[in-house]
Structure formats: C-alpha cells, structure tokens
C-alpha positions as CSV (number, residue, x, y, z in Angstrom):
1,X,99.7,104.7,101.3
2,X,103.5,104.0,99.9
3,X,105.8,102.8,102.0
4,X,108.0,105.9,103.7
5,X,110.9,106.3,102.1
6,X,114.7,106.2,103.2
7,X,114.0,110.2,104.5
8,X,111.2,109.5,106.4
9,X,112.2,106.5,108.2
10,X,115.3,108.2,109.2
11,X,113.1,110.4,111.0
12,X,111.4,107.9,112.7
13,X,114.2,106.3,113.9
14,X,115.7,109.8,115.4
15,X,112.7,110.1,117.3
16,X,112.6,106.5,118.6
17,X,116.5,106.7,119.7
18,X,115.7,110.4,121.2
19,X,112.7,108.5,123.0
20,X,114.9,105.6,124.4
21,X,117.3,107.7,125.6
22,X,115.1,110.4,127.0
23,X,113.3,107.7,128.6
24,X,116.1,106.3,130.2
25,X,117.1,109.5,131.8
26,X,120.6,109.9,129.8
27,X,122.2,112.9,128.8
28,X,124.3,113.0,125.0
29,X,127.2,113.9,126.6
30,X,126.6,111.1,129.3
31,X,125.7,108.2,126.3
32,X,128.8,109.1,124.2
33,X,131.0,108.3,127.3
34,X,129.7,105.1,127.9
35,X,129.5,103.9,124.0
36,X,133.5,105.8,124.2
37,X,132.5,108.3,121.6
38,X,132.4,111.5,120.7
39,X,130.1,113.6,121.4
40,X,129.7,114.9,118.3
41,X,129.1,111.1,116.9
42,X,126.0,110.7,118.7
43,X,124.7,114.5,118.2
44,X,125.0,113.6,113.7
45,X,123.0,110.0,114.5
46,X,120.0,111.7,116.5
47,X,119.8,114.9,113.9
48,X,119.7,112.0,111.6
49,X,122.8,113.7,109.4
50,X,124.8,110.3,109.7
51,X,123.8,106.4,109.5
52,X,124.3,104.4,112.5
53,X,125.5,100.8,111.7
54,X,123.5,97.8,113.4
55,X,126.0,96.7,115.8
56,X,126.1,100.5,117.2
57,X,122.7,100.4,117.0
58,X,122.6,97.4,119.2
59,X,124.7,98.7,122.1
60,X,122.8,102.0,121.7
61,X,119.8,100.0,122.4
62,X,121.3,98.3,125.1
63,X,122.7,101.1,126.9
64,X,119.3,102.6,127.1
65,X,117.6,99.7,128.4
66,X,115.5,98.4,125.6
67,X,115.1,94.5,125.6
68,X,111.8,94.4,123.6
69,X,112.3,92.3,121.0
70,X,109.4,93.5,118.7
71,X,110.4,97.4,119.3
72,X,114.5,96.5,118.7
73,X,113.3,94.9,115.8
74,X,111.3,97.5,114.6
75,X,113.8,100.2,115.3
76,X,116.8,97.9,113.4
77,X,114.3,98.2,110.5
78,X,114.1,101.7,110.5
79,X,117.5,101.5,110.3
80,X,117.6,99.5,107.2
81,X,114.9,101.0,105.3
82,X,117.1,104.5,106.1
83,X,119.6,103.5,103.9
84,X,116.9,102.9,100.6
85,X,117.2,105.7,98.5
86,X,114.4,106.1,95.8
87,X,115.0,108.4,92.9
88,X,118.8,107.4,93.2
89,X,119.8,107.9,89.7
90,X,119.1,111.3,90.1
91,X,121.4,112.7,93.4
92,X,123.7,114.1,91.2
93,X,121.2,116.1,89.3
94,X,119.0,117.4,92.8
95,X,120.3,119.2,95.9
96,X,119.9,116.9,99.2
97,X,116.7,119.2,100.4
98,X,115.3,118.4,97.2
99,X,115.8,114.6,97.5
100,X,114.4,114.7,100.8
101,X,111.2,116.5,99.9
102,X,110.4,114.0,96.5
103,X,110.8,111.0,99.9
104,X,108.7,113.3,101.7
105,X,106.0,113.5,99.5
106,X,106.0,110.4,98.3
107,X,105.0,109.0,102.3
108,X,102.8,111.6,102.8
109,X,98.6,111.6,103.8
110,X,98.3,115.0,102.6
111,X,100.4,117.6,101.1
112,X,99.6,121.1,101.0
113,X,101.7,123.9,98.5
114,X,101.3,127.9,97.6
115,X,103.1,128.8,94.7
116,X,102.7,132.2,93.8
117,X,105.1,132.2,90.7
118,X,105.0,129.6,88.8
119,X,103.1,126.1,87.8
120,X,104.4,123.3,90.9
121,X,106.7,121.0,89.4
122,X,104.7,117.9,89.8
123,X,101.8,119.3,88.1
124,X,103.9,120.8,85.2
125,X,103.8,119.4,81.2
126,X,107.0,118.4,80.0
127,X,107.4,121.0,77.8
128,X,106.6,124.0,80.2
129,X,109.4,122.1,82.4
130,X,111.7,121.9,79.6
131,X,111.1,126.2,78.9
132,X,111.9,126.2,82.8
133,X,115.6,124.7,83.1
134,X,116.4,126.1,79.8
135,X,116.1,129.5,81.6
136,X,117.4,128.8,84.9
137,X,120.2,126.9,83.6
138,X,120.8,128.0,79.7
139,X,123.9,125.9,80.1
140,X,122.9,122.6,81.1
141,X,123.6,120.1,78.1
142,X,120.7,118.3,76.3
143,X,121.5,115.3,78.2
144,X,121.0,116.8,81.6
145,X,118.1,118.2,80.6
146,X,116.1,115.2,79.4
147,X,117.2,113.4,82.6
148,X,115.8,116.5,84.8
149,X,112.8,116.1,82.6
150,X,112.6,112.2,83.1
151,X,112.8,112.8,86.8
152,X,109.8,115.2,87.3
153,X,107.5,112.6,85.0
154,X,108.5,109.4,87.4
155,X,107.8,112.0,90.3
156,X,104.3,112.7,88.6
157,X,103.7,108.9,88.6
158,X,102.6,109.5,92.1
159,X,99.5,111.5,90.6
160,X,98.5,107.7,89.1
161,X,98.6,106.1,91.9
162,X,95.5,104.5,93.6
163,X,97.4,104.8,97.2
164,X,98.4,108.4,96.8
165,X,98.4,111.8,99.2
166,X,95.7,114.4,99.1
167,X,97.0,117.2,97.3
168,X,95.9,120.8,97.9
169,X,97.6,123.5,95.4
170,X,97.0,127.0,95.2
171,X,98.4,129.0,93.1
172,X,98.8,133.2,92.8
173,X,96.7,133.9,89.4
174,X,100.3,135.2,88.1
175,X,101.3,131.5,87.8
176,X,98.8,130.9,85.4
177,X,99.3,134.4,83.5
178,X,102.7,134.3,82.9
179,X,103.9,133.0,79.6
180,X,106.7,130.1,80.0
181,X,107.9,128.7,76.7
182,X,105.4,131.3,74.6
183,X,101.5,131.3,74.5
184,X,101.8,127.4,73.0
185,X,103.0,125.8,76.0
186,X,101.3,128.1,78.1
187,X,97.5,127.1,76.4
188,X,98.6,122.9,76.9
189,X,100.0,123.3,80.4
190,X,96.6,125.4,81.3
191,X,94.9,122.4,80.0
192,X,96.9,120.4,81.9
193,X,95.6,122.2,85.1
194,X,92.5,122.1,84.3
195,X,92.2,118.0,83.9
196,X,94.5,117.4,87.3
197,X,92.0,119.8,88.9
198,X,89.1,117.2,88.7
199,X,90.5,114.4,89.4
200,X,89.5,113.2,93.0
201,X,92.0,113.5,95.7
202,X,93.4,116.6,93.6
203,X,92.7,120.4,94.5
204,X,94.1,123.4,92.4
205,X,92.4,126.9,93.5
206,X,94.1,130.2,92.1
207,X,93.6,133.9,93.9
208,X,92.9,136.1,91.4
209,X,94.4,139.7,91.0
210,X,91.2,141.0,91.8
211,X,91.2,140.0,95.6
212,X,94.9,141.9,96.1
213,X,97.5,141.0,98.5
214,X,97.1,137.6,100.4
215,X,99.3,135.7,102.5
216,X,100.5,133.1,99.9
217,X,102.6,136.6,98.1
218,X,105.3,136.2,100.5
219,X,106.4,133.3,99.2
220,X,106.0,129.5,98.3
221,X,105.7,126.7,100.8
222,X,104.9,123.2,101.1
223,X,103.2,121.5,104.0
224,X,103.5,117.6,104.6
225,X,101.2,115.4,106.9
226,X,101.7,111.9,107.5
227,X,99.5,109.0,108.8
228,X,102.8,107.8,110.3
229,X,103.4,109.3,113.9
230,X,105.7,112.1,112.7
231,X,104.4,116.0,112.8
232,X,103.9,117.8,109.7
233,X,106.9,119.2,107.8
234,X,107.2,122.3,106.4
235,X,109.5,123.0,103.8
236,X,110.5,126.6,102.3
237,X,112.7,127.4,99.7
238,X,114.2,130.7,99.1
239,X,115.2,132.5,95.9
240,X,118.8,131.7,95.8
241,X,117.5,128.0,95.9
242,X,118.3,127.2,99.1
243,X,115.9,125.2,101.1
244,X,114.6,124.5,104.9
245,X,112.6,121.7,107.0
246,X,111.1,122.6,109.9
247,X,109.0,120.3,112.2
248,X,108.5,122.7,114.6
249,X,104.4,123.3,115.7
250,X,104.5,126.5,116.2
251,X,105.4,127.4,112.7
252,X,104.3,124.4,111.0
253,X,100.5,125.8,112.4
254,X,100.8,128.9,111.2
255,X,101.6,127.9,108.0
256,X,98.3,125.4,108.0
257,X,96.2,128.3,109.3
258,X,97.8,130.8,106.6
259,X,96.5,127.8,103.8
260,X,93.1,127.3,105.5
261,X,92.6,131.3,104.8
262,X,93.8,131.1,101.6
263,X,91.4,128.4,100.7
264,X,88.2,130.2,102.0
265,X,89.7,133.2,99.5
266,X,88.0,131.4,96.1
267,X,86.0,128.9,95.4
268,X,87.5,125.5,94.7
269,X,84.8,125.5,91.1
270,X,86.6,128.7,90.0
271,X,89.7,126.9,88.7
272,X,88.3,125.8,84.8
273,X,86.6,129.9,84.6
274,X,89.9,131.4,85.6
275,X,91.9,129.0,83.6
276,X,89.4,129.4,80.7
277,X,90.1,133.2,80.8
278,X,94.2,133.3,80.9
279,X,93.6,130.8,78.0
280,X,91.4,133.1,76.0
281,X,93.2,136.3,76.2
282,X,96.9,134.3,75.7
283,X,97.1,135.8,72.3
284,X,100.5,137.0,70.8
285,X,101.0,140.7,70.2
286,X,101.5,141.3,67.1
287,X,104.6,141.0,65.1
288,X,106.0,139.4,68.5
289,X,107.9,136.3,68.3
290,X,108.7,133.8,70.6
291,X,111.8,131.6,70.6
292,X,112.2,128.2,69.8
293,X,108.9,127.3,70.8
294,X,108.2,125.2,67.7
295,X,111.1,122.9,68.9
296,X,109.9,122.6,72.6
297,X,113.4,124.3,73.8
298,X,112.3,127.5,75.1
C-alpha cells in the first residue's frame, strides 16, 4: 500500500493526542491552562484544522505523561509527514474536501463509490473530462482546463499501480446513457469502462433501469477503508459542490450496508452486456449535431 498522505497522517496524529490526553485523565479546557493557551488553540490541533509545531508538540506530550521514546517518536512523525502535501501544484485549482479525498484515496485498502449521474472522475477519458468542465465551468480558460485535466490523469496513475486500493464502483445505468461530449466520446469512454472493469482489483457494476429505484438514487458517496488503524471515511458531496467527511460508525455502516445491497442488485459479469447495449443504440438522431466534438472541447 502507499504511504498515507499528509491528510491521513493528520488524522492519525489527532487520534493519538486525543488518546494521550484522554488517557491521562485531562480535560481541553484543563490542558490549555497548563500549556497557557487558549482554548480554542488546542480544540483547531485535535480537530486537526491547524499544525502543531514540534516544540508544542513536545510539551503536549509531556504534559500528558508520555516518555516513550518509540511512541513520541512516532507521533513527531506523524507530525511531519502532516505537513507533506501531494498533488500540491494543484490547491488552487481543487476545494480543500477535494484535496483531502485524492490523500484519502490514495492511503486507502479499499474504496467503495455510487455515482448515479455520471462516469467517477478517476475512471473518466480525458476527453469525457474535458466535455465535463467545459460545462460546469464554460469560463475557465484553456490553461486551467488542461491543468484540471493533467490532475485527474496523475490521480488515475493510482489505477497502475501494483500497491493500489480495491476499488468497487457502481454506477446508476443513467451514467452510462447519458451523452457527455456527443455519442463520440461517449462510445471511447464506454470502452474505457469496459477495459478498467477487468482488470483485477477493479469492480464496475451498473443497475439498470429495469430494476427501478435503489438506494444509490439518492445520491453519490464514497466509502474509504484503511489497513492503518483509522475507521472508514465516508465522504458526500452535495449538488452545490460542497462536500462532508464523516467518520462516524453509525453512518459510515449504513452506508457499507446500503453498497453491500446494491451489489447483490446485478451481477458483477453484466458490466461488458450493459455497456455493449448503451454502445449499440448511441446513434445520433438525425439531422442532430453535436458541438465541437470533433475538437475534443465539448
């Protein structure tokens, strides 16, 4: 597996100072008088919203009453490794939940999405992306665009790997019906689907029309399971493009449960028949046009 990135080990080190001082029977309010802090200080360092410097650190780790010299080590690494930020040429292009799920994935055993709507991004050609952000953003300059484009491909490096996560997709048979960038860049990015679908350690299933409502229609989500000791993540984003992490087991299990049903819906072997189909009948009506499809813009 790849080495947890800057998010992950941030987590880990919130849980290892909540631990310490849990452990040593402190209160927040109690810690941030004897460090002569704010309260508010130590509250940002344990939701992991702030970096902790090592000398802070230190005392932190003395006032709780840790002397082990292996586990301050390891938590002063966490610390360090916090601060490594992959994919940092692109923060100004991505929204901070968005950064934090590429880190996410990228540590994860397993990761588990429903998309109902639309092709995932990490499984999408570069022209269907392209069709994409020219229709969410018609505005964004030729520049920006090739550099949102060059991000999802080193993201999709992670499908090369030989250390990689399990991935589980499944997909509403809408996403595979619904023309982005014209029938052309539909029939390719089918394709597409079809070859990531059997390659070990990759799973794509779609619910077709035919079985009718199902869970996975009230919206996308993304489920994340580590081999490090840190619970599954769930992460939801909504359509204004805001986005959420939760950690919480109550919800985080429902979710799993919610994909195990979907799962047992269709057979994992329908994929290249149901793909097969879409491709088929993706014909244009006649006299129909589609713009700028020849150029890869649309």
């Amino acid at each position: 597996m790849v080495t947890p990135g800057a998010v992950v080990q941030r987590r880990q080190l919130r849980t290892e100072l909540k631990k310490a001082r849990t452990k040593a029977g402190l209160t927040q309010l109690e810690v941030a008088a004897r460090m002569d802090w704010s309260p508010s200080k130590l509250i940002r360092i344990e939701a992991g919203q702030v970096g902790v410097s090592r000398n802070d650190l230190l005392a932190l780790l003395t006032a709780y009453g840790v002397t082990g010299q292996d586990k301050i080590e390891y938590i002063l690494e966490l610390a360090r490794a916090s601060r490594r930020m992959p994919y940092r040429e692109y923060r100004g292009l991505f929204d901070r939940s968005t950064m934090d799920l590429l880190e996410y994935e990228m540590a994860a055993s397993i990761v588990r999405a429903v998309q109902p709507l639309l092709i995932p991004g990490i499984l999408q050609t570069e022209e269907y992306q392209r069709a994409l952000a020219a229709t969410y953003s018609p505005d964004t300059s030729g520049e920006e665009l090739d550099r949102l484009v060059e991000a999802q491909q080193q993201r999709q490096e992670l499908l090369e790997r030989d250390s990689r996560p399990e991935f589980f997709y499944i997909l509403d048979e809408a996403a595979i019906r619904r023309w982005v960038g014209g029938p052309g860049v539909m029939k390719a990015q089918l394709q597409h689907l079809k070859e990531l679908g059997s390659r070990p350690g990759i799973s794509i299933q779609v619910v077709p029309f035919s079985l009718g409502a199902h869970a996975g229609l009230r919206g996308s989500f993304v489920l994340l399971e580590f081999d490090a000791e840190m619970d599954d993540i769930l992460y939801l984003e909504n359509p204004l493009g805001e986005a959420a992490f939760s950690d919480d087991v109550s919800r985080t299990s429902q979710f799993l449960e919610d994909f195990w049903e979907l799962e047992r819906l269709v057979p994992r072997e329908d994929l290249p028949r149901l793909v097969d189909r879409a491709i088929e009948e993706m014909s244009e009506p006649a006299g129909a046009t589609v713009p700028n499809e020849a150029d890869g813009e649309a």
